[in-house]
ROKE-703733 format. One record per residue (C-alpha): residue in three letters; x, y, z. Coordinates in nm, 3 decimals, decimal comma, always signed. Layout:
<atom><aa>ALA</aa><x>X</x><y>Y</y><z>Z</z></atom>
...
***
This chain:
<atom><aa>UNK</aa><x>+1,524</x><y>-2,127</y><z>+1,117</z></atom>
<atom><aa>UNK</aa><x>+1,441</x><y>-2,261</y><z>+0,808</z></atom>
<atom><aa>UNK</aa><x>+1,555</x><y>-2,080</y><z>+0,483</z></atom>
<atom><aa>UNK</aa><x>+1,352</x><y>-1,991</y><z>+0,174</z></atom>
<atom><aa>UNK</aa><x>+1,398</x><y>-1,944</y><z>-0,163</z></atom>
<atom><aa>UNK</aa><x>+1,068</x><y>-1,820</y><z>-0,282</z></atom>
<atom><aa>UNK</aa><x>+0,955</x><y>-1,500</y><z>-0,078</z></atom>
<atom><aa>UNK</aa><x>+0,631</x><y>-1,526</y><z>-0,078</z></atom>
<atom><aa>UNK</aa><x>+0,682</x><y>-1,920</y><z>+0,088</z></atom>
<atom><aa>UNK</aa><x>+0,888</x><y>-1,713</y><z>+0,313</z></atom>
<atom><aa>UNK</aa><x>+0,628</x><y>-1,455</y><z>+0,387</z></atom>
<atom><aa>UNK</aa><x>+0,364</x><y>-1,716</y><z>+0,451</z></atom>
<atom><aa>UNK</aa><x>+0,540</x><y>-1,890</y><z>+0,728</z></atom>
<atom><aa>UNK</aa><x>+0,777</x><y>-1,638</y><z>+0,864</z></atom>
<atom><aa>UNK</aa><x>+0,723</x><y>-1,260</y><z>+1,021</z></atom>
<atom><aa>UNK</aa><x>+0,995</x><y>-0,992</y><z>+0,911</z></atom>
<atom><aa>UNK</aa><x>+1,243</x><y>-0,972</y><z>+1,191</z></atom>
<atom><aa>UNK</aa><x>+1,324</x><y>-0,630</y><z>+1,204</z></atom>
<atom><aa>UNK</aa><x>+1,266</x><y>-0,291</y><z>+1,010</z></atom>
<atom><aa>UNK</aa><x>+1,405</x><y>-0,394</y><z>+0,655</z></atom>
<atom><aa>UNK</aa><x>+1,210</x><y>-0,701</y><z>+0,600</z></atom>
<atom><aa>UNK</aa><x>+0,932</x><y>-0,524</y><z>+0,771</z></atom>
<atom><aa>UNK</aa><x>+0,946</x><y>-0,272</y><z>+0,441</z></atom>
<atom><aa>UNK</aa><x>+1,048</x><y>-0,585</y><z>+0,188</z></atom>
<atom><aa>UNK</aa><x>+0,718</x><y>-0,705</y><z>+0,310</z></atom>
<atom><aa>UNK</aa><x>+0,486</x><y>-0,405</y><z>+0,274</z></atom>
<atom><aa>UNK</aa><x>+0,609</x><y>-0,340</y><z>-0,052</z></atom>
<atom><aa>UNK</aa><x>+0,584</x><y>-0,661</y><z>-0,179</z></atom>
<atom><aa>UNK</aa><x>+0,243</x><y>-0,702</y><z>-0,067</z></atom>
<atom><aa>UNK</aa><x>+0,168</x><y>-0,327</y><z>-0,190</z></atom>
<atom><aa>UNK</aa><x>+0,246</x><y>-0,453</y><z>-0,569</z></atom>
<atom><aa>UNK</aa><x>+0,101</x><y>-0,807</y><z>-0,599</z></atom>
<atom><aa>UNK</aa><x>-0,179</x><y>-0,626</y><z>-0,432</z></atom>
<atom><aa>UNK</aa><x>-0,181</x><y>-0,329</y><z>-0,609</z></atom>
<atom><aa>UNK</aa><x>-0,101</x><y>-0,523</y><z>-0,964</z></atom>
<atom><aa>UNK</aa><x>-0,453</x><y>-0,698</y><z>-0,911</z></atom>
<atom><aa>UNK</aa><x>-0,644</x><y>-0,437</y><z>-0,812</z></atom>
<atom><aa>UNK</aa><x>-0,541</x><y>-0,198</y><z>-1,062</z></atom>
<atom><aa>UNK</aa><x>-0,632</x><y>-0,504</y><z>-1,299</z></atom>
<atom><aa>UNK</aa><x>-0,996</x><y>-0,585</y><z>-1,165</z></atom>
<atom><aa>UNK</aa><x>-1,094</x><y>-0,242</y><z>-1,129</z></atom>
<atom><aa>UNK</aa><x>-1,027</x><y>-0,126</y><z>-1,545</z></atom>
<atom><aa>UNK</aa><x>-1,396</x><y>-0,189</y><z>-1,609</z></atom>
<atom><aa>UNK</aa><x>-1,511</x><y>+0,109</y><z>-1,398</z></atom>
<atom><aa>UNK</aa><x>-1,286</x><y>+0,356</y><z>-1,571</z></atom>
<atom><aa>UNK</aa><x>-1,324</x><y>+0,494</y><z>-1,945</z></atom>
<atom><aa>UNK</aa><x>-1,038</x><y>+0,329</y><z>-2,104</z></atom>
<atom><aa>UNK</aa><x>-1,164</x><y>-0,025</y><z>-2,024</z></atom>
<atom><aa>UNK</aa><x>-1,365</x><y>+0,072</y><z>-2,313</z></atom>
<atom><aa>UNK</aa><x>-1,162</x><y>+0,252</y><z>-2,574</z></atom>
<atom><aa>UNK</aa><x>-0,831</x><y>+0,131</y><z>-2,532</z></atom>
<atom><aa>UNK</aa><x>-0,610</x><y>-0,161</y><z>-2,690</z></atom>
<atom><aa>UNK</aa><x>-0,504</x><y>-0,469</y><z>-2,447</z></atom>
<atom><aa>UNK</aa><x>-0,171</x><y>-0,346</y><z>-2,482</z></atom>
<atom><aa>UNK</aa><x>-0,273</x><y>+0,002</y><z>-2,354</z></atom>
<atom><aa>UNK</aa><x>-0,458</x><y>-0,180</y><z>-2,060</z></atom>
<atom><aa>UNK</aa><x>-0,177</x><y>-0,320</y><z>-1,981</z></atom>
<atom><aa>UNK</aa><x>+0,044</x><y>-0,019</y><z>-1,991</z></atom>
<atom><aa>UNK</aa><x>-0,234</x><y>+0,097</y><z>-1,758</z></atom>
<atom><aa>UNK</aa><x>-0,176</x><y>-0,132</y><z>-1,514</z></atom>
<atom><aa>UNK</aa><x>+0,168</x><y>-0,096</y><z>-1,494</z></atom>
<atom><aa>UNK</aa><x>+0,194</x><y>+0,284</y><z>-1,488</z></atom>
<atom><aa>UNK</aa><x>-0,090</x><y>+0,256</y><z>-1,193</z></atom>
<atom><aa>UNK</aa><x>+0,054</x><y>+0,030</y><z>-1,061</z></atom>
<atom><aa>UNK</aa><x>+0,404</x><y>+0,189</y><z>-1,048</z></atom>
<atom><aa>UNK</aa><x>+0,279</x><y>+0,503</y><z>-0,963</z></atom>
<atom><aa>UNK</aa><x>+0,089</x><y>+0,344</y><z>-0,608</z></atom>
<atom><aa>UNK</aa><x>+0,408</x><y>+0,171</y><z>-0,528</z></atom>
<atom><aa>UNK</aa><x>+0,605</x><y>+0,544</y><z>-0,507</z></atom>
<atom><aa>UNK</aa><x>+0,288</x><y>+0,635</y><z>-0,304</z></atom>
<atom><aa>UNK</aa><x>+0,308</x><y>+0,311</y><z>-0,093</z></atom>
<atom><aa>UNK</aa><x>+0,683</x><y>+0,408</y><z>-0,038</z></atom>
<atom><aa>UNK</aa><x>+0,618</x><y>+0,776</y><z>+0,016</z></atom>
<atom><aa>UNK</aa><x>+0,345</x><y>+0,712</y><z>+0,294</z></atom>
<atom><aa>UNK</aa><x>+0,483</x><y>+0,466</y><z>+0,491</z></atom>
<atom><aa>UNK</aa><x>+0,864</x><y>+0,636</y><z>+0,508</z></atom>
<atom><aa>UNK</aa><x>+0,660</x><y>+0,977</y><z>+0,576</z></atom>
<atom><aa>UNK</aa><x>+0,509</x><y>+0,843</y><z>+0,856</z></atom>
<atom><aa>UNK</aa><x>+0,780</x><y>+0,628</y><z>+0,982</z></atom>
<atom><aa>UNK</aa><x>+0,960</x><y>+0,990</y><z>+0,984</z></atom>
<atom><aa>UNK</aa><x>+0,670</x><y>+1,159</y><z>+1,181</z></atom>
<atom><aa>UNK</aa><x>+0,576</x><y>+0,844</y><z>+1,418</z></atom>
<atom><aa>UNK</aa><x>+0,838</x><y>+0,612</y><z>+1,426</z></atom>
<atom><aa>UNK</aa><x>+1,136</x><y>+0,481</y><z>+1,589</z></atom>
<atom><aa>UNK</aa><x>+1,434</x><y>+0,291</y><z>+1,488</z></atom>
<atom><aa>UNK</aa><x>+1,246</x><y>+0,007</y><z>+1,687</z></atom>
<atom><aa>UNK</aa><x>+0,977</x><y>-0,031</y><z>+1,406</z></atom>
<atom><aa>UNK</aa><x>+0,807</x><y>-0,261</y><z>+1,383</z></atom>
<atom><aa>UNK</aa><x>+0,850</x><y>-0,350</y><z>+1,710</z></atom>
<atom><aa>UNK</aa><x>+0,718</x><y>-0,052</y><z>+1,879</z></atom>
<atom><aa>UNK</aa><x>+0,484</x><y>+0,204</y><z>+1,725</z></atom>
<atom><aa>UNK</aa><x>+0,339</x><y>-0,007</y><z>+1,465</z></atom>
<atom><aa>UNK</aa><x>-0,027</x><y>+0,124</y><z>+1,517</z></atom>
<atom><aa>UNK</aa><x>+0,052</x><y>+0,498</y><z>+1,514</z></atom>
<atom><aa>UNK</aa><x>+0,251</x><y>+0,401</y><z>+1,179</z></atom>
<atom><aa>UNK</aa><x>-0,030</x><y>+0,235</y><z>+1,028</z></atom>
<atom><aa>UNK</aa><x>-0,308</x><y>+0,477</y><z>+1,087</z></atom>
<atom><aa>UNK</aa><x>-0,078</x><y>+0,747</y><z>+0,928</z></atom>
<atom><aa>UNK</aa><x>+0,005</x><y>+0,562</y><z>+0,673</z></atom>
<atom><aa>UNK</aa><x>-0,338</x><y>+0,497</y><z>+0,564</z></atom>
<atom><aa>UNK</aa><x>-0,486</x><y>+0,783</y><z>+0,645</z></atom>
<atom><aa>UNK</aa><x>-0,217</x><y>+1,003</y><z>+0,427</z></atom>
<atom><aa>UNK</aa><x>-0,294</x><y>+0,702</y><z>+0,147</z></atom>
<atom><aa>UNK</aa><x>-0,651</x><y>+0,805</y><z>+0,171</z></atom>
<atom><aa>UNK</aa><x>-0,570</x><y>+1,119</y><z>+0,178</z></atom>
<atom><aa>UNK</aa><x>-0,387</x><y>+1,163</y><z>-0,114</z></atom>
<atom><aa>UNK</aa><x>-0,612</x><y>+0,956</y><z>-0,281</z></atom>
<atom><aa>UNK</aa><x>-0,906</x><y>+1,185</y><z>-0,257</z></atom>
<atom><aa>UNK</aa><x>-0,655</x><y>+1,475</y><z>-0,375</z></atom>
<atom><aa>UNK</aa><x>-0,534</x><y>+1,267</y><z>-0,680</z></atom>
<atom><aa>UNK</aa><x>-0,843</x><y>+1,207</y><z>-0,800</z></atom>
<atom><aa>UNK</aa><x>-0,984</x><y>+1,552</y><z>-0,782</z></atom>
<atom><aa>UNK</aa><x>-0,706</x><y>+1,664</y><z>-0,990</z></atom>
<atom><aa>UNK</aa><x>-0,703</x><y>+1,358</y><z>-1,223</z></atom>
<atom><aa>UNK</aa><x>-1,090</x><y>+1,347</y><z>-1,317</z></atom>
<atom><aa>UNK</aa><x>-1,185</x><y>+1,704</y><z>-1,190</z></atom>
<atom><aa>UNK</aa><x>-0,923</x><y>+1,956</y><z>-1,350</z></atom>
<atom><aa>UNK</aa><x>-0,650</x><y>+1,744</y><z>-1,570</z></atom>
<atom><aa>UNK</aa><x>-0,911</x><y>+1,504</y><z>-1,695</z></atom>
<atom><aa>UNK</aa><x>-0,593</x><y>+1,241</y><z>-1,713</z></atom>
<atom><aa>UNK</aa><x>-0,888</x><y>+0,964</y><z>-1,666</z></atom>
<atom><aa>UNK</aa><x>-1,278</x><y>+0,926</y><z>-1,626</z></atom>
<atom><aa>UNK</aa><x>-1,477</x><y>+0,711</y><z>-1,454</z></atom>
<atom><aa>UNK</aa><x>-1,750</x><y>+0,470</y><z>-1,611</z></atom>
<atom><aa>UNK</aa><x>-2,116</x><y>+0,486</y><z>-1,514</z></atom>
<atom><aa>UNK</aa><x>-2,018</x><y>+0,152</y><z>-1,352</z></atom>
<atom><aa>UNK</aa><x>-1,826</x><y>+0,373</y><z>-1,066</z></atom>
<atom><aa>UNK</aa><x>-1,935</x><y>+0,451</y><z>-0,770</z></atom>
<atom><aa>UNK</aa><x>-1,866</x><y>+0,752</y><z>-0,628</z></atom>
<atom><aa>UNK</aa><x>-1,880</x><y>+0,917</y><z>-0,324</z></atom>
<atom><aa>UNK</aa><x>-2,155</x><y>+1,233</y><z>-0,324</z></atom>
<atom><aa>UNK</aa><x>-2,032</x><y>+1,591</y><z>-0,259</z></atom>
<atom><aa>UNK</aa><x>-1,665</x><y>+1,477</y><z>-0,355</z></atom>
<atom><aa>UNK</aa><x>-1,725</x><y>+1,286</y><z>-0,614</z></atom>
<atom><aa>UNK</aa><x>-1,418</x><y>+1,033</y><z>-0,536</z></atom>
<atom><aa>UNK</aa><x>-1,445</x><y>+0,673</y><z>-0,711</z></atom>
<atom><aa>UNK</aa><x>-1,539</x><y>+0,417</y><z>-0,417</z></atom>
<atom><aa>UNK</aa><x>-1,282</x><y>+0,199</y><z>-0,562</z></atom>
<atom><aa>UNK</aa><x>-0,997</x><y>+0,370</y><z>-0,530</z></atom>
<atom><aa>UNK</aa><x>-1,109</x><y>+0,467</y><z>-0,154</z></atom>
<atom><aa>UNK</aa><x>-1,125</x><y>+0,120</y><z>-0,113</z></atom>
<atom><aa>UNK</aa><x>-0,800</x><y>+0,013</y><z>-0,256</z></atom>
<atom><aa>UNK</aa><x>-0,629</x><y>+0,288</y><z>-0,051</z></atom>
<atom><aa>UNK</aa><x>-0,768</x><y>+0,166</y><z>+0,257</z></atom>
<atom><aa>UNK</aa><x>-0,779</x><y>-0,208</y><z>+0,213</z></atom>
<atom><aa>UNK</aa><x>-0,419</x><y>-0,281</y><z>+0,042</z></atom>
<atom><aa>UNK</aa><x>-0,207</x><y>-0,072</y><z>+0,286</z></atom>
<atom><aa>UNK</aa><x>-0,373</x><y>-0,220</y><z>+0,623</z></atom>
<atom><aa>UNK</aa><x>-0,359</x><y>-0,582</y><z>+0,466</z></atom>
<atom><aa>UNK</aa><x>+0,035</x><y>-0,473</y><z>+0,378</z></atom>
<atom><aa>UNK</aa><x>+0,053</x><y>-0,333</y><z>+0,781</z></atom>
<atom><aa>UNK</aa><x>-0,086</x><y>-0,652</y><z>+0,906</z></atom>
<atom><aa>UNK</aa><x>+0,122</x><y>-0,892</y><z>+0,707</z></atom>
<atom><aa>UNK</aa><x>+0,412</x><y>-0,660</y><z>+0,841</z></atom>
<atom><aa>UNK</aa><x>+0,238</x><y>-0,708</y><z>+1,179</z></atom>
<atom><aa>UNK</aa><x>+0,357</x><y>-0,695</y><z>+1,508</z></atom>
<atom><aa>UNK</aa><x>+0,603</x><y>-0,912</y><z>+1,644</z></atom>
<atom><aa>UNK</aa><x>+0,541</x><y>-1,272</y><z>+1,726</z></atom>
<atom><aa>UNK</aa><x>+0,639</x><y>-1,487</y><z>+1,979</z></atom>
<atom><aa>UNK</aa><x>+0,997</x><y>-1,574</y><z>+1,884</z></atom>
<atom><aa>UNK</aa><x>+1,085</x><y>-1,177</y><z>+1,728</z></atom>
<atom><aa>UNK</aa><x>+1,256</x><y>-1,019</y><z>+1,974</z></atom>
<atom><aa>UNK</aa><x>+1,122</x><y>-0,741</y><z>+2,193</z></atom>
<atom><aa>UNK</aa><x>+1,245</x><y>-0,391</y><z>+2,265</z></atom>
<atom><aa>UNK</aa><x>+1,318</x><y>-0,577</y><z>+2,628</z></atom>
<atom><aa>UNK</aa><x>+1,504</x><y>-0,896</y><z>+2,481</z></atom>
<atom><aa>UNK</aa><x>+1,749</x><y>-0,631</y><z>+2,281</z></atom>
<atom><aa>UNK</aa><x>+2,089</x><y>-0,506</y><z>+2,401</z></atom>
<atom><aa>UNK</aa><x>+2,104</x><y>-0,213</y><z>+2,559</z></atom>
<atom><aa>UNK</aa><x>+2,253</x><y>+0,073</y><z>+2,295</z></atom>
<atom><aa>UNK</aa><x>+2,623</x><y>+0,133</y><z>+2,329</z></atom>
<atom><aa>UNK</aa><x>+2,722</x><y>+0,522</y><z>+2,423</z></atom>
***
């Protein structure tokens, strides 16, 4: 198999082969994703408004930063709960609905607290939100788009990965 030096030429022609490039993959999907989200979306928050470039920027970043631990968090929580030592191989659906789901989950929380009681940000008449809850549409969105786009380039195995019947038996 062919070897590459840049990962993402890597990512576009080759599946991970077994749990650790599974995770190199989500989270390197998570933060080019979450990088340009965080970016597009500044215009339906406050501080698109009153802050500096350089404070957008430290915006990003610090958003950014902060849904990478929650990428991370997620997906090991519900490889804990769901998975197997065999992931991605086996159990990659049961993974990926808990991941999102506790994504979206903590999403809703997070901005509750955020614009609701701390106040840490507001939205701009340009957000949508979602009535009764009053959650910003776009961070639904990004919590339900990024991580199944992250699952799926994860994916299950292809043709030439090896199944759980192609593998050794364990030793013991």
């Amino acid at each position: 198999m062919r070897k590459y030096r840049n990962p993402l030429v890597a990512l576009r022609f080759q599946r991970p082969t077994g749990w650790l490039g599974a995770l190199r993959t989500y989270l390197l999907v998570s933060l080019l994703s979450h990088l340009a989200w965080e970016t597009i979306q500044l215009p339906l928050y406050t501080i698109w408004s009153t802050a500096s470039p350089g404070e957008l920027a430290f915006a990003v970043l610090h958003c950014a930063g902060g849904d990478m631990l929650i990428a991370l968090a997620t997906l090991v929580a519900s490889l804990l709960v769901t998975g197997g030592s065999d992931w991605p191989f086996m159990g990659h659906r049961r993974v990926a609905v808990l991941t999102v789901s506790a994504g979206l989950a903590y999403t809703i929380f997070s901005e509750w607290l955020n614009t609701g009681v701390r106040g840490a940000w507001t939205y701009s008449d340009l957000m949508p939100t979602l009535p009764l809850i009053g959650t910003g549409l776009s961070p639904l969105l990004q919590w339900a788009l990024i991580p199944t786009a992250a699952l799926v380039m994860v994916g299950r195995p292809s043709s030439t990965t090896p199944r759980q019947t192609d593998r050794p038996a364990p030793e013991g």
